[in-house]
C-alpha positions in Angstrom: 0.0 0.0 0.0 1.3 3.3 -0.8 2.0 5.2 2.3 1.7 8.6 0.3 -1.8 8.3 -0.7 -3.0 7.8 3.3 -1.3 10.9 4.6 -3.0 13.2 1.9 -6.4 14.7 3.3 -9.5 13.4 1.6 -11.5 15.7 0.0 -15.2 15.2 1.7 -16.8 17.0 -1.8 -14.9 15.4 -4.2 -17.4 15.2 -7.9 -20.1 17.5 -6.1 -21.5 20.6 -7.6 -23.1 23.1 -4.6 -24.9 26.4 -4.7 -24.9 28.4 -1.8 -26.7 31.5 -1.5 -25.5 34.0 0.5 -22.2 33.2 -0.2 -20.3 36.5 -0.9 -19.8 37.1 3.0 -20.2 35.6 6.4 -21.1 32.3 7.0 -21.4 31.9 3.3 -18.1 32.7 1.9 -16.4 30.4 5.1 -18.9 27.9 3.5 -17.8 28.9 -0.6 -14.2 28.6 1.0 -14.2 25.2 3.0 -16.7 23.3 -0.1 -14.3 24.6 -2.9 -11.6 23.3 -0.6 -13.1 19.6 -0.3 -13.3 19.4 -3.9 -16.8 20.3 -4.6 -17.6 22.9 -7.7 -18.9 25.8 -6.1 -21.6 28.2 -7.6 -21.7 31.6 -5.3 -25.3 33.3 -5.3 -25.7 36.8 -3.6 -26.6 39.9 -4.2 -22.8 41.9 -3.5 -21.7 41.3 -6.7 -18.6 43.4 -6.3 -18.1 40.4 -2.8 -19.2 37.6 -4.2 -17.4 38.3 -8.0 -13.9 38.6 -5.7 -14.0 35.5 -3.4 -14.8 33.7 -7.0 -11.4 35.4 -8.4 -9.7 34.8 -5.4 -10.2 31.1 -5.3 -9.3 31.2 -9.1 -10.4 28.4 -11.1 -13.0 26.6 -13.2 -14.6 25.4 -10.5 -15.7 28.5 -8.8 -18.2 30.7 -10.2 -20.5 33.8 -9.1 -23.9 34.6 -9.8 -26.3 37.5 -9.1 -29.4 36.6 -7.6 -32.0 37.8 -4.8 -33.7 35.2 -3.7 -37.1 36.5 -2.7 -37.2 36.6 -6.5 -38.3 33.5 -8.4 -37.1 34.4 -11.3 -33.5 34.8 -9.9 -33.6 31.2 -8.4 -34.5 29.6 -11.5 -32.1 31.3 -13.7 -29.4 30.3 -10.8 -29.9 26.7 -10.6 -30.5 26.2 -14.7 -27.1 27.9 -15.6 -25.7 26.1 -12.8 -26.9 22.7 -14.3 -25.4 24.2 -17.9 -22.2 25.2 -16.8 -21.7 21.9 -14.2 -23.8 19.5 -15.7 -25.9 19.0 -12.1 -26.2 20.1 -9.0 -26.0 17.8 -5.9 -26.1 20.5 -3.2 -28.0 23.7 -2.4 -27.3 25.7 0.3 -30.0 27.8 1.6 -28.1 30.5 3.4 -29.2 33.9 2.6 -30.4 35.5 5.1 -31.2 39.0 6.7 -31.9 40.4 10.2 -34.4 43.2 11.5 -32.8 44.0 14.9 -30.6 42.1 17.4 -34.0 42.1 19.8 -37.3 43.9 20.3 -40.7 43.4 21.2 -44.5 42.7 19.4 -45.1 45.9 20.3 -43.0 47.7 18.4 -42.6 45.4 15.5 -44.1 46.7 12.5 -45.8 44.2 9.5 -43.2 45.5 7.2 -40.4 43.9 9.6 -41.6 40.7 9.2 -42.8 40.6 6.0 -39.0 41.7 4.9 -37.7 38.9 7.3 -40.4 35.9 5.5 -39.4 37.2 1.6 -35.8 36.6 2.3 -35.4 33.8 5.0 -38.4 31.8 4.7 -39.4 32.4 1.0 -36.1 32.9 -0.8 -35.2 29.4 1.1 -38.1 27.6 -0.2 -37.6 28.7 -3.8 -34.3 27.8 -3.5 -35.3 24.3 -2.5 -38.2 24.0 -4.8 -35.9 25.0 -8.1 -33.3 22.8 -7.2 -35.3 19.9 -6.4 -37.2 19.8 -9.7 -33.7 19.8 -10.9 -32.6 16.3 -8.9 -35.4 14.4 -9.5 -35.7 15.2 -13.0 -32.0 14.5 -13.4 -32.2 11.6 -10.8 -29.5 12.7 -8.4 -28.9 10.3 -6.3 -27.5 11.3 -2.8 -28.9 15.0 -3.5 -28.5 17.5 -0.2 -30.8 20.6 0.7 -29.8 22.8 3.3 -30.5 25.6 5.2 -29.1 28.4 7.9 -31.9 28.7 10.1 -30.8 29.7 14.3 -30.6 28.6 17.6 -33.5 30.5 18.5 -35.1 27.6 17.2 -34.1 25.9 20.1 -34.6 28.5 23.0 -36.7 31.7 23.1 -35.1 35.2 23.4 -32.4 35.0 21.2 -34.1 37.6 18.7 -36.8 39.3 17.5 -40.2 38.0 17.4 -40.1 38.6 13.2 -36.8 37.0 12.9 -37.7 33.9 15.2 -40.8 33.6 13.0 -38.8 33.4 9.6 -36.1 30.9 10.8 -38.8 28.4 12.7 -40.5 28.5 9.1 -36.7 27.5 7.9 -36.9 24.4 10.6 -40.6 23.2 9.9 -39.8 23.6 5.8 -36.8 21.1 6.8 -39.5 18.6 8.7 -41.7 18.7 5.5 -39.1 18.0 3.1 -37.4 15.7 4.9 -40.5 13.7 4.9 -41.5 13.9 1.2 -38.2 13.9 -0.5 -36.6 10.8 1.2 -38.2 8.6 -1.5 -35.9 10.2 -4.0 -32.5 9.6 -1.7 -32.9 13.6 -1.2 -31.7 14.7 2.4 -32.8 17.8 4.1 -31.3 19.6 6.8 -30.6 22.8 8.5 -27.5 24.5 11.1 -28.9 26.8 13.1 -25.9 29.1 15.0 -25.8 30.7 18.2 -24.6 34.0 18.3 -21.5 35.0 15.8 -20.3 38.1 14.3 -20.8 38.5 10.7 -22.3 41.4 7.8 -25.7 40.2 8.3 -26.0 42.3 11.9 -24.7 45.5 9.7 -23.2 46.5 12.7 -20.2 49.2 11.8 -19.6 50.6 15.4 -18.4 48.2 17.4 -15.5 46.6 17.1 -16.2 42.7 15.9 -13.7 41.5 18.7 -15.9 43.0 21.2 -18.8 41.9 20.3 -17.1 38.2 20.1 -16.2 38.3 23.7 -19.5 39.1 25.1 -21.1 36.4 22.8 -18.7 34.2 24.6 -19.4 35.2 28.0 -22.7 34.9 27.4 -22.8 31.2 26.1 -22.2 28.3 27.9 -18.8 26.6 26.5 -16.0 28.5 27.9 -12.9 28.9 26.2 -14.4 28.7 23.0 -15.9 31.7 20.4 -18.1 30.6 17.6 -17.3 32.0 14.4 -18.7 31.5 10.8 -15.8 29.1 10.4 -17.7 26.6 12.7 -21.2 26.9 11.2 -19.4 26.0 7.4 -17.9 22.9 9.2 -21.1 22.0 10.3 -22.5 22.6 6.8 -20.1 20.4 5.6 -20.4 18.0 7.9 -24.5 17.4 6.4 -23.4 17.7 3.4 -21.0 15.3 2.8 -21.4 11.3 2.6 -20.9 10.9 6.5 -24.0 11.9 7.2 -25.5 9.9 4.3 -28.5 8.6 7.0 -29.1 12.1 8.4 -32.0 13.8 7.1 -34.7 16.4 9.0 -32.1 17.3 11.4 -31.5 20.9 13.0 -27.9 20.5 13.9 -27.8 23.6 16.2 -24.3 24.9 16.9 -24.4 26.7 19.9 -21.7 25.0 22.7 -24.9 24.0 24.7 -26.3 26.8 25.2 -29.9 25.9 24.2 -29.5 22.9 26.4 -28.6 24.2 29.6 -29.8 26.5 32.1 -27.0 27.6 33.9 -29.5 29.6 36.7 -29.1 27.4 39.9 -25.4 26.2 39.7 -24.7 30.3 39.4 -26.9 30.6 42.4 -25.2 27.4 43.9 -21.7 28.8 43.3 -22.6 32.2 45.0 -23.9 30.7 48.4 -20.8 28.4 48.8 
C-alpha cells in the first residue's frame, strides 16, 4: 500500500457541484471557502456582486463561479440553478443561506408588518424557492444522494435570542426542513438545516463596534468557555451534512451553539454564590 496516498487529506466533496446563496460574506463565503476546498464545484449566489465576483477570483479556477441573484425573486432562483446545471452538468447541493436580520431584539409591540414581511421574503421564501428550483432539478435529473440545506438559528431551540419577526422566519426555515425531509426521502434527497448561536458576521450590519468586542461578550454569554463561535464553525457543520458521513441524516437541526440551548445555567450560578 502506498504510504503517500494515506497521509493526503480526503476531500469530503470530491465530484459535487453546490450552490450556496448568500455566499459572498459571512457564513457563506467560510462555506464557498471550506466546499471549494473539499473538492466540490462551487456556484456563489448573492446579491454583493462586487463580494461575491472577488471571493470567486480569489479562489481562481474553473470550478468557482459567481452569480447575481436575490432570492425572494423567483425568477433569480430559477435562472441560478438552470445555468448552474449548464455550466456543471448538475447540482448535488443547495445551500440555503441567505439570510437577513431586523434587529438584534425587540418586542411585538414595536414590531411593525413590514419587519416581518421583509424577514419571511428573504429567510423563509427565498429558502423555499431555493429548495423548490433545485429539487425539480434532482429528481428530473435523478441525483442520487442529492442534499438541501439551510441556515436557520438557535432561537429555534430557545426563546429570546431575537426578534419576534426573525424567530418567525427561521422556525418557518426548521418546519420547511420537517416537510421535506419527509417527502423527499423517497428520492435519496436529504434535508437539513444549522442553526448558530450567536457570531459576528455582515448580516447584523453593525459598523460601530469593534467585531472582537462583540465576540467576547457572545462568549461570556454562552455556555462553552474557552471557546468563540465564528462563521468558520457553522461551514464545518455545513459540511459536515453535506457530505457522505452523514448519508442517513435527514430532518435534522444540527444547532451549533456549545450547549447553550441545552442548559440553564441559573441554579449552579446561584449554587456557586452561596458556597
Amino acid at each position: 500500500m502506498d504510504g503517500s496516498s494515506s497521509s493526503s487529506p480526503s476531500k469530503r466533496l470530491e465530484g459535487k457541484v453546490a450552490i450556496i446563496t448568500g455566499g459572498a460574506s459571512g457564513i457563506g463565503a467560510a462555506a464557498v471557502q471550506l466546499f471549494h476546498d473539499n473538492g466540490a464545484k462551487v456556484v456563489i449566489a448573492d446579491i454583493q456582486d462586487k463580494l461575491g465576483q472577488a471571493l470567486a477570483d480569489k479562489l481562481g479556477d474553473s470550478g468557482v463561479c459567481y452569480i447575481h441573484c436575490n432570492v425572494s425573486n423567483e425568477n433569480d432562483i430559477i435562472n441560478l440553478i438552470d445555468t448552474t446545471v449548464t455550466k456543471y452538468g448538475k447540482l448535488d447541493i443547495m445551500y440555503n443561506n441567505a439570510g437577513i436580520m431586523d434587529r438584534s431584539f425587540g418586542s411585538i409591540l414595536d414590531t411593525p408588518k413590514s419587519d416581518l414581511e421583509r424577514l419571511l421574503k428573504v429567510n423563509t421564501i427565498g429558502g423555499f424557492l431555493g429548495a423548490k428550483h433545485a429539487v425539480k432539478v434532482m429528481v428530473r435529473e435523478k441525483i442520487n444522494k442529492g442534499c438541501i440545506l439551510f441556515t436557520a438559528s438557535a432561537c429555534t431551540e430557545i426563546g429570546g435570542l431575537g426578534s419576534p419577526a426573525y424567530g418567525v422566519s427561521k422556525y418557518g426555515i426548521l418546519g420547511l426542513v420537517k416537510n421535506l425531509a419527509a417527502e423527499l426521502g423517497q428520492y435519496g434527497i436529504r434535508v437539513n438545516c444549522v442553526s448558530p448561536y450567536g457570531l459576528v458576521t455582515g448580516i447584523s450590519g453593525n459598523t460601530v463596534v469593534d467585531p472582537a468586542i462583540i465576540e467576547t461578550k457572545l462568549s461570556e454569554m454562552g455556555n462553552l468557555r474557552g471557546e468563540v463561535l465564528k462563521a468558520e464553525g457553522i461551514a464545518n457543520a455545513a459540511l459536515y451534512l453535506a457530505s457522505d458521513e452523514a448519508s442517513y441524516v435527514s430532518g435534522q437541526n444540527l444547532v451549533v451553539d456549545g450547549g447553550f440551548s441545552s442548559v440553564n445555567p441559573t441554579f449552579m450560578k446561584a449554587f456557586n454564590l452561596i458556597k
